[in-house]
N, CA, C and O atoms as a GROMACS GRO file, in nm:
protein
  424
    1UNK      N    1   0.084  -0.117   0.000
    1UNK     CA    2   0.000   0.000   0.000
    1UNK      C    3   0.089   0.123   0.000
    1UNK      O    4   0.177   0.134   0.086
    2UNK      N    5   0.072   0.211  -0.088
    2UNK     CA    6   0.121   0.326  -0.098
    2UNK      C    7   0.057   0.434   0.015
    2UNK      O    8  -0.051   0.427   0.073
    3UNK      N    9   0.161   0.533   0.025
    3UNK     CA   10   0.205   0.640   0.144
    3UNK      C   11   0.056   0.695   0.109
    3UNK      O   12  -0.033   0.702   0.194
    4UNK      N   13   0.042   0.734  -0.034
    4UNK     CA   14  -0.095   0.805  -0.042
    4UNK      C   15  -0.254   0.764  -0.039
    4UNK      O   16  -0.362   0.822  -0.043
    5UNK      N   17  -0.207   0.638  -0.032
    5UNK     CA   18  -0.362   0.562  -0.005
    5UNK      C   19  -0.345   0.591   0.145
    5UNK      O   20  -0.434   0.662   0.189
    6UNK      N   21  -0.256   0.554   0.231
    6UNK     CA   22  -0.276   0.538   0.402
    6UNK      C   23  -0.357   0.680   0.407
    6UNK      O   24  -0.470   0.685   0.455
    7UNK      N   25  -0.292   0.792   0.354
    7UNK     CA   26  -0.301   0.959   0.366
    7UNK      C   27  -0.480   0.957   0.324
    7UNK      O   28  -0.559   1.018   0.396
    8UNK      N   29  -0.522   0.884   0.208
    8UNK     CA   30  -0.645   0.944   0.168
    8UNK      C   31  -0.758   0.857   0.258
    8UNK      O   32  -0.874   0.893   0.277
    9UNK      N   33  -0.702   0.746   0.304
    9UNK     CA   34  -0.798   0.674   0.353
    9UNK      C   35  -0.831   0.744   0.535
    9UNK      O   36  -0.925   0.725   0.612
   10UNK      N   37  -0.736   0.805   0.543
   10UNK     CA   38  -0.757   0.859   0.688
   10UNK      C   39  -0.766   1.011   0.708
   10UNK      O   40  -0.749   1.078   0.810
   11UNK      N   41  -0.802   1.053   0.572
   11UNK     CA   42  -0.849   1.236   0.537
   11UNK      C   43  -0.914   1.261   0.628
   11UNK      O   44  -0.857   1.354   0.686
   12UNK      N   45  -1.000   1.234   0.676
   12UNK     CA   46  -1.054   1.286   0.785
   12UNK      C   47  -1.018   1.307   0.943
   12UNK      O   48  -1.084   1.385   1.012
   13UNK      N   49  -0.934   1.249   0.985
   13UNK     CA   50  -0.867   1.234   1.124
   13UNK      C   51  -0.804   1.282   1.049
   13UNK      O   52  -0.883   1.285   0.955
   14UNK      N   53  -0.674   1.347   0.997
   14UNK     CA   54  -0.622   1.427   0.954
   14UNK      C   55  -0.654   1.591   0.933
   14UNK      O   56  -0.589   1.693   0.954
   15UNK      N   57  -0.760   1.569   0.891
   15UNK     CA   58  -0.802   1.712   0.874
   15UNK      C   59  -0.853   1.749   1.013
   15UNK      O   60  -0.804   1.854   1.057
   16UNK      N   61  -0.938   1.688   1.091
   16UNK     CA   62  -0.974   1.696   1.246
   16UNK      C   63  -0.811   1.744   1.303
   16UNK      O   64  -0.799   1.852   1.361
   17UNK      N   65  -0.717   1.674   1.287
   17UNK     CA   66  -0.595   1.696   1.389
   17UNK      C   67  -0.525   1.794   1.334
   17UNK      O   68  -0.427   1.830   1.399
   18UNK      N   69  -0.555   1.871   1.194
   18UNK     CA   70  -0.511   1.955   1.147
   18UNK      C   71  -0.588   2.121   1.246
   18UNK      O   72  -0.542   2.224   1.296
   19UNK      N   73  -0.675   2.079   1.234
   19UNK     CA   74  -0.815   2.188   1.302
   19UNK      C   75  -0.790   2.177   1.456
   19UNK      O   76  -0.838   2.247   1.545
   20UNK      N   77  -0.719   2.093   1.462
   20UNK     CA   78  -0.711   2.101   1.597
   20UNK      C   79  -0.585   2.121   1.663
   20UNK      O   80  -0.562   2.128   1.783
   21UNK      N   81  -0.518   2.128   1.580
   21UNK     CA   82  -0.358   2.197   1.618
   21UNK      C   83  -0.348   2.340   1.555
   21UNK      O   84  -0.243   2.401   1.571
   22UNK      N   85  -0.430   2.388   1.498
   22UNK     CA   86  -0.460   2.498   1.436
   22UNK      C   87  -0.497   2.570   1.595
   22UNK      O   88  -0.415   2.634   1.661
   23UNK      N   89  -0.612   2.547   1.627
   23UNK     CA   90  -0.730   2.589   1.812
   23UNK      C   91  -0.581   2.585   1.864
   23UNK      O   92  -0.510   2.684   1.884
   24UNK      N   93  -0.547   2.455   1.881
   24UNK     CA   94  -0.459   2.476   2.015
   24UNK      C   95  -0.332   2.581   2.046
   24UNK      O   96  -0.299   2.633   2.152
   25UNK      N   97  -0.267   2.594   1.898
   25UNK     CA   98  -0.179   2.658   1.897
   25UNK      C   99  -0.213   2.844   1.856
   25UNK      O  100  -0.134   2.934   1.830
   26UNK      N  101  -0.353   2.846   1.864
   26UNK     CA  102  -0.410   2.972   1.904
   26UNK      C  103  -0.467   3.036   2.032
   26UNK      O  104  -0.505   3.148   2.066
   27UNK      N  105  -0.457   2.916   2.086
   27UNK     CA  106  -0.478   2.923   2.256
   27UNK      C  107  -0.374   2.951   2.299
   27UNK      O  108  -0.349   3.066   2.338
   28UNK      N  109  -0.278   2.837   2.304
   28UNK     CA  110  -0.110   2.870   2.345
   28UNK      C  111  -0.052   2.986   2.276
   28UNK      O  112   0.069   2.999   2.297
   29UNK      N  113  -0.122   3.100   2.179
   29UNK     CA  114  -0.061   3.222   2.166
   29UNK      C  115  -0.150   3.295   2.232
   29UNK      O  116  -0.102   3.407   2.254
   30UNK      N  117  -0.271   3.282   2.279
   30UNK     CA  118  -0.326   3.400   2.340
   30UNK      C  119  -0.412   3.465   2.226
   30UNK      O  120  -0.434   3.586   2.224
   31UNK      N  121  -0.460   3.375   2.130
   31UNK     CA  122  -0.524   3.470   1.975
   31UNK      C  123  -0.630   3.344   1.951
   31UNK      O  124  -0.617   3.224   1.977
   32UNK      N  125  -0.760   3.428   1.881
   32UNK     CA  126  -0.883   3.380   1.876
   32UNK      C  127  -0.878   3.358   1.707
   32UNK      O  128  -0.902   3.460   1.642
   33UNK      N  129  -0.850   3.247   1.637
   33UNK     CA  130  -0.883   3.246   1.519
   33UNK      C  131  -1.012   3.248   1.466
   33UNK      O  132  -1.093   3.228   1.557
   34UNK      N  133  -1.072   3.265   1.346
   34UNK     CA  134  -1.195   3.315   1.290
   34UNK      C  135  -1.229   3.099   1.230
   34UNK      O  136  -1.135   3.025   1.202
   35UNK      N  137  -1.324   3.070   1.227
   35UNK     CA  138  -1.366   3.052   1.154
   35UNK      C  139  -1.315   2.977   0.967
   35UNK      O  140  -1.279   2.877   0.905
   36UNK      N  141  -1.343   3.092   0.960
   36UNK     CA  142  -1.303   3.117   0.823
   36UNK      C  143  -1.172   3.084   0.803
   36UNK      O  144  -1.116   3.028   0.708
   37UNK      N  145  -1.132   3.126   0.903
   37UNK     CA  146  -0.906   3.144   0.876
   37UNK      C  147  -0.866   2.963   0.889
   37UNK      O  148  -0.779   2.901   0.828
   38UNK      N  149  -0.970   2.909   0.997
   38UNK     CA  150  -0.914   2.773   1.001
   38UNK      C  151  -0.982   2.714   0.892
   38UNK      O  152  -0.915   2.631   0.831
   39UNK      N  153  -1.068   2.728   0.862
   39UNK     CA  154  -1.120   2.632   0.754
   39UNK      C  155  -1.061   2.649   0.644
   39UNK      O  156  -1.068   2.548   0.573
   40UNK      N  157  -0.983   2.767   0.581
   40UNK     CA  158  -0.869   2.776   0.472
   40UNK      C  159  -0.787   2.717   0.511
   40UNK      O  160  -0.774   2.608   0.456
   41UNK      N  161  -0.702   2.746   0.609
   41UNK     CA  162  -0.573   2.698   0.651
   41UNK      C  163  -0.537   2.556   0.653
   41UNK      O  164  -0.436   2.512   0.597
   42UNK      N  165  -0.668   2.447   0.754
   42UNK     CA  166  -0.663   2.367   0.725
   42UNK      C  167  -0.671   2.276   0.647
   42UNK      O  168  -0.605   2.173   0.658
   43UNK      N  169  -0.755   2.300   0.552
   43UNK     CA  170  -0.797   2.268   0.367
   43UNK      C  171  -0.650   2.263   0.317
   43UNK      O  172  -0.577   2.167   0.293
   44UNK      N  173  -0.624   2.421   0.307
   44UNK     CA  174  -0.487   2.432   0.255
   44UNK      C  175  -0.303   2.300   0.340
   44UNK      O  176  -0.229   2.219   0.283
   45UNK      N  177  -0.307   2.332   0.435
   45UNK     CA  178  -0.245   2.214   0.470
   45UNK      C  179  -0.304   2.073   0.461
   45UNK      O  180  -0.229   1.989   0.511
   46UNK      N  181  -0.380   2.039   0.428
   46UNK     CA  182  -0.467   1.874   0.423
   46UNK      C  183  -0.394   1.871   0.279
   46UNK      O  184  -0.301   1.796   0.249
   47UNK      N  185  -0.458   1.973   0.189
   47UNK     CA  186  -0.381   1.982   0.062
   47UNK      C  187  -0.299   1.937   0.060
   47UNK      O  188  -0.300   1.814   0.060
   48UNK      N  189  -0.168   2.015   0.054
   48UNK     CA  190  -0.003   2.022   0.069
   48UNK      C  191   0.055   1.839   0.129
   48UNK      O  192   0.146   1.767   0.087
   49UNK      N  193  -0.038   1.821   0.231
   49UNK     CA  194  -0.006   1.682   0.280
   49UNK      C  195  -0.040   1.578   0.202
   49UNK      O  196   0.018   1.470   0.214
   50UNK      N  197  -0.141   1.598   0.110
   50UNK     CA  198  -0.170   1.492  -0.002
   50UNK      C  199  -0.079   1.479  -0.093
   50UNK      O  200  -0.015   1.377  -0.118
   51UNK      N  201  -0.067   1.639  -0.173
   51UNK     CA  202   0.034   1.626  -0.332
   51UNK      C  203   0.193   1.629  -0.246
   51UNK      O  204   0.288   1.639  -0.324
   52UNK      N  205   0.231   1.622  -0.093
   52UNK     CA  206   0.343   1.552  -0.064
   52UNK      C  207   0.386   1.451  -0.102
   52UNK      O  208   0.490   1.429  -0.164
   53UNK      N  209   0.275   1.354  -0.052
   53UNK     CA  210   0.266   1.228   0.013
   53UNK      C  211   0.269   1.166  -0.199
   53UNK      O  212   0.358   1.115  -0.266
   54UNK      N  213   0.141   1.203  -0.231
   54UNK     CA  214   0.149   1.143  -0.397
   54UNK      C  215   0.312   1.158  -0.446
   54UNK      O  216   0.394   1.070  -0.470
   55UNK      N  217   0.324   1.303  -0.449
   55UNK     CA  218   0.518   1.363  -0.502
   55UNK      C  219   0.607   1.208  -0.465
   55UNK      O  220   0.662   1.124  -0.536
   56UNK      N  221   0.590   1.223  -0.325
   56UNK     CA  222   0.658   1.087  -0.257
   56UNK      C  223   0.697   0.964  -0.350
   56UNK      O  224   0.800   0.921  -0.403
   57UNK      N  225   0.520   0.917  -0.341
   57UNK     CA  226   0.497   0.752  -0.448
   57UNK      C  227   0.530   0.754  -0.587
   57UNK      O  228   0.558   0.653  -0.651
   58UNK      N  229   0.524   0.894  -0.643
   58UNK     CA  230   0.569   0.904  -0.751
   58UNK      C  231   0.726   0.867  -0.807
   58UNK      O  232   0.776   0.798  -0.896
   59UNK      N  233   0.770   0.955  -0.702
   59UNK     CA  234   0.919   0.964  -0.723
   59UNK      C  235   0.995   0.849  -0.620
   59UNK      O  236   1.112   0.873  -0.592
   60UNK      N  237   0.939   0.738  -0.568
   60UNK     CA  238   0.989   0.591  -0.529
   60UNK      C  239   0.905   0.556  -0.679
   60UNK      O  240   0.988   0.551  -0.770
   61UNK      N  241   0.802   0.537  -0.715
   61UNK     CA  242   0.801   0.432  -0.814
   61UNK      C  243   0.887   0.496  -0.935
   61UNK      O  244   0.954   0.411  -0.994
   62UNK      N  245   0.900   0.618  -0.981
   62UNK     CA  246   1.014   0.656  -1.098
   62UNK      C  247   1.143   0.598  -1.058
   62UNK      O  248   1.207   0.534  -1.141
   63UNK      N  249   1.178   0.611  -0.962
   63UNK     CA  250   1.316   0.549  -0.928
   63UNK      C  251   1.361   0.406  -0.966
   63UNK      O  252   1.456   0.362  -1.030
   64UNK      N  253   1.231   0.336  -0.888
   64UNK     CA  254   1.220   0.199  -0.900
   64UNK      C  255   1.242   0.138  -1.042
   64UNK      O  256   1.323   0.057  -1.087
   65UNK      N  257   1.122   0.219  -1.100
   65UNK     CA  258   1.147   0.179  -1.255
   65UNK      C  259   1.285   0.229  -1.314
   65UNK      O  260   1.335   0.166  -1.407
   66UNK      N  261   1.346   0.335  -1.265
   66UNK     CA  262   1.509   0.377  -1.357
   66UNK      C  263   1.590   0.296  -1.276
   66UNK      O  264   1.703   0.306  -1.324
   67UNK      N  265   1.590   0.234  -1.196
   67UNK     CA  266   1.716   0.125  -1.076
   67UNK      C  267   1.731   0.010  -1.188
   67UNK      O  268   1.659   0.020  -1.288
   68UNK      N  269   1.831  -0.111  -1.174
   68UNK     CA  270   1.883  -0.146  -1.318
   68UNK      C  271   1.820  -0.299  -1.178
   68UNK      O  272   1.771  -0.406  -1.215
   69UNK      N  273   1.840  -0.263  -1.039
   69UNK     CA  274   1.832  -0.388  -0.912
   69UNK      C  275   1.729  -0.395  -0.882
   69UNK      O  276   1.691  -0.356  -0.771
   70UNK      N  277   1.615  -0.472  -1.012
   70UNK     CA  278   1.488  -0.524  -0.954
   70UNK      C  279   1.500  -0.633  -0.813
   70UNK      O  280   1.592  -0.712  -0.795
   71UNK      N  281   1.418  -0.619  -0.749
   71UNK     CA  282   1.419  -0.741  -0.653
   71UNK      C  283   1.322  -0.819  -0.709
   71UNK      O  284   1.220  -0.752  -0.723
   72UNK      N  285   1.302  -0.992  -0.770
   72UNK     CA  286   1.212  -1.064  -0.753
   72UNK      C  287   1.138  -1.126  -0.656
   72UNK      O  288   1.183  -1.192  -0.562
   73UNK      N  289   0.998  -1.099  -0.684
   73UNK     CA  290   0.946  -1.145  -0.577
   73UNK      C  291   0.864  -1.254  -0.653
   73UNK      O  292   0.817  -1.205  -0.756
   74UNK      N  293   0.838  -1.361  -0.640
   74UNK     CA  294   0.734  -1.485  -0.646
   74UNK      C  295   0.664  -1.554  -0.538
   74UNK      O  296   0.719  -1.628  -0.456
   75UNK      N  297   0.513  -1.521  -0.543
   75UNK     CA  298   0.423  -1.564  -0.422
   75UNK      C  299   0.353  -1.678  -0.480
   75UNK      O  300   0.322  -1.673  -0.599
   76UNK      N  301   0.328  -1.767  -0.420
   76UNK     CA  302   0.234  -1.941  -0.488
   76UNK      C  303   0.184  -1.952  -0.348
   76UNK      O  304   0.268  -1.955  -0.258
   77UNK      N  305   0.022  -1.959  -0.313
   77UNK     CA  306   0.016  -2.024  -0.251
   77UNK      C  307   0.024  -1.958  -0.081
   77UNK      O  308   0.018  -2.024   0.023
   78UNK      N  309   0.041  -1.806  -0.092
   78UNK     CA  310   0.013  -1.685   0.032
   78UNK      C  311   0.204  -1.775   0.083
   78UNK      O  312   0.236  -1.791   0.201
   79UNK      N  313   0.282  -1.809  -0.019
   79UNK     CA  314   0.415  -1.784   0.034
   79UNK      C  315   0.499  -1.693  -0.078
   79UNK      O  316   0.488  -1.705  -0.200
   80UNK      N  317   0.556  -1.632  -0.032
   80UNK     CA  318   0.612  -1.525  -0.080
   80UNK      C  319   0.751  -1.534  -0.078
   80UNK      O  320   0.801  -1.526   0.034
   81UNK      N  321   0.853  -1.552  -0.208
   81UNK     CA  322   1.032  -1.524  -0.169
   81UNK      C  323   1.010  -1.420  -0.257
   81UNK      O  324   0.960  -1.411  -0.369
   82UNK      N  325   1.093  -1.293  -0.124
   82UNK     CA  326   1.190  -1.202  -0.137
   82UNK      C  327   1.317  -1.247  -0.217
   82UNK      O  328   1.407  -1.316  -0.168
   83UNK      N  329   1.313  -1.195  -0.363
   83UNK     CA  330   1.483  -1.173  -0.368
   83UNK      C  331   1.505  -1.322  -0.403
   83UNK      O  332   1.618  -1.365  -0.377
   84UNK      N  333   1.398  -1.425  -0.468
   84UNK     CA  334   1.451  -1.526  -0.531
   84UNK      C  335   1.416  -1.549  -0.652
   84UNK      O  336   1.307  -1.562  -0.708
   85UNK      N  337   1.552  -1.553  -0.693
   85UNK     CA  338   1.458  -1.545  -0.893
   85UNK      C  339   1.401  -1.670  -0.930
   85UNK      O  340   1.430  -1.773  -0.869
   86UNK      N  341   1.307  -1.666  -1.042
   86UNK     CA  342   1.198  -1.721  -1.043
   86UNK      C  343   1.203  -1.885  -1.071
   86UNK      O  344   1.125  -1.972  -1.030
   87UNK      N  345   1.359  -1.901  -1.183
   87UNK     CA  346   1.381  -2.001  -1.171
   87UNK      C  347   1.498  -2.089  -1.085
   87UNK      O  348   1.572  -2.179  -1.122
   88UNK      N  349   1.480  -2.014  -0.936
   88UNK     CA  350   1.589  -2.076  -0.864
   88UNK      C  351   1.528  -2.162  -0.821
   88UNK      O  352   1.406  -2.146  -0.812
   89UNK      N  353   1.607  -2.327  -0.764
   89UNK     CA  354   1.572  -2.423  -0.694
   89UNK      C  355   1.539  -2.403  -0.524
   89UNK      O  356   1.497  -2.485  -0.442
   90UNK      N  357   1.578  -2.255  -0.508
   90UNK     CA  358   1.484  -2.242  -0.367
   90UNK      C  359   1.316  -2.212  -0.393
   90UNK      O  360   1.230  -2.250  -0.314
   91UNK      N  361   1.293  -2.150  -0.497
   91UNK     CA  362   1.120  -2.124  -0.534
   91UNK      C  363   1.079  -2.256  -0.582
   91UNK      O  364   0.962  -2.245  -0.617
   92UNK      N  365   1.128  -2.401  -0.605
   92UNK     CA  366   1.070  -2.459  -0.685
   92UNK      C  367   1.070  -2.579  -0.538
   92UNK      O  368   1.080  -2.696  -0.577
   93UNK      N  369   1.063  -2.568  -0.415
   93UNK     CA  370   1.087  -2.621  -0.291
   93UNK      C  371   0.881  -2.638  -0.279
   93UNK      O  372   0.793  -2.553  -0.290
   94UNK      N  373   0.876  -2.808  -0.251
   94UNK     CA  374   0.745  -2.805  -0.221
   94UNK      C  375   0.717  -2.937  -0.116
   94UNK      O  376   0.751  -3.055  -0.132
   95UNK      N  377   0.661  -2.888  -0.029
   95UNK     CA  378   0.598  -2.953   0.074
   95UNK      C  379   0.476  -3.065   0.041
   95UNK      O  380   0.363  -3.043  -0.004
   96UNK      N  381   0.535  -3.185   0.076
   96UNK     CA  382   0.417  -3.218   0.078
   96UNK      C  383   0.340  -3.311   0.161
   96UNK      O  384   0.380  -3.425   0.137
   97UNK      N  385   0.252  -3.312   0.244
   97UNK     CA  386   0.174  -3.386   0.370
   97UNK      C  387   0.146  -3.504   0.308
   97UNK      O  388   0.124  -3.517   0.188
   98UNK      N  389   0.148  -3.614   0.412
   98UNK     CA  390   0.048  -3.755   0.364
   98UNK      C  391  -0.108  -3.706   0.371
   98UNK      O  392  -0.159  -3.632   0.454
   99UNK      N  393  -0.176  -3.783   0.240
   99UNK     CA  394  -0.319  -3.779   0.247
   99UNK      C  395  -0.366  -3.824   0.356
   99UNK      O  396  -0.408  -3.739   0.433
  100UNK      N  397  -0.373  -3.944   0.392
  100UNK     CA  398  -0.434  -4.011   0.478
  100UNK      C  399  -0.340  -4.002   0.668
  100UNK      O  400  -0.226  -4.042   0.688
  101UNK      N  401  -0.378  -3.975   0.714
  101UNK     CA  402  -0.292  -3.987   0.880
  101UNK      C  403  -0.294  -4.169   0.865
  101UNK      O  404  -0.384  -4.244   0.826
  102UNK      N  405  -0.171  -4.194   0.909
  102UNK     CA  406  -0.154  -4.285   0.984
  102UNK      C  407  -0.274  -4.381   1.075
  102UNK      O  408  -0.336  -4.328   1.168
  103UNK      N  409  -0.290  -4.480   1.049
  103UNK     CA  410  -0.370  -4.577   1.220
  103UNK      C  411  -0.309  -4.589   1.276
  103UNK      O  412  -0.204  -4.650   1.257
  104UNK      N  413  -0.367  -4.504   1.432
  104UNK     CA  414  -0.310  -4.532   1.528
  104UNK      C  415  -0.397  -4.623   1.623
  104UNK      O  416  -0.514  -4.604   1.656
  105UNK      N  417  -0.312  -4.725   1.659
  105UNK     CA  418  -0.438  -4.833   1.756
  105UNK      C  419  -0.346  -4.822   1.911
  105UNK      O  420  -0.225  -4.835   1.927
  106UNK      N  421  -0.424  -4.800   1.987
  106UNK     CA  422  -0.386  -4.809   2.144
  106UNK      C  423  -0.416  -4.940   2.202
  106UNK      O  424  -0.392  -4.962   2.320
   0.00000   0.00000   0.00000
């Protein structure tokens, strides 16, 4: 999951803790903000914290794609190797259980 999905999926507690460090740090100066002033301000920083956060994913996945050191990953089965290429004899490793259990007689 990318930086900017976590960011959009929790816009709202964000913008609340934005509005609310906005109050507090108008209390701790001794000054009554309007209204109006926080509801720009905070918009405007909620903003800025989004096209960060996107800038971010952008410029890890441009990278990723110009890096020459893909890492392979191959998942079968909810197992996953890090960093083993596809036709190595560690990915081609398979488990396998007896069908039937054993009789056990007491």
């Amino acid at each position: 999951m990318a930086i900017s999905d976590s960011v959009v999926a929790n816009l709202t507690t964000i913008y609340l803790a934005v509005i609310a460090a906005i109050k507090a740090y108008g209390l701790a100066a001794g000054r009554s903000y309007s209204g109006g002033f926080v509801l720009l301000t905070s918009t405007a920083a909620v903003v800025l914290i989004l096209i960060g956060t996107l800038a971010w994913d952008v410029s890890r996945k441009a990278t990723y794609a110009l890096s020459r050191d893909h890492v392979h990953e191959m998942c079968r089965g909810g197992i996953c190797w890090h960093g083993v290429a596809f036709k190595s004899s560690a990915s081609q490793v398979r488990f396998r259980l007896p069908q039937q259990p054993p009789n056990l007689r007491l």
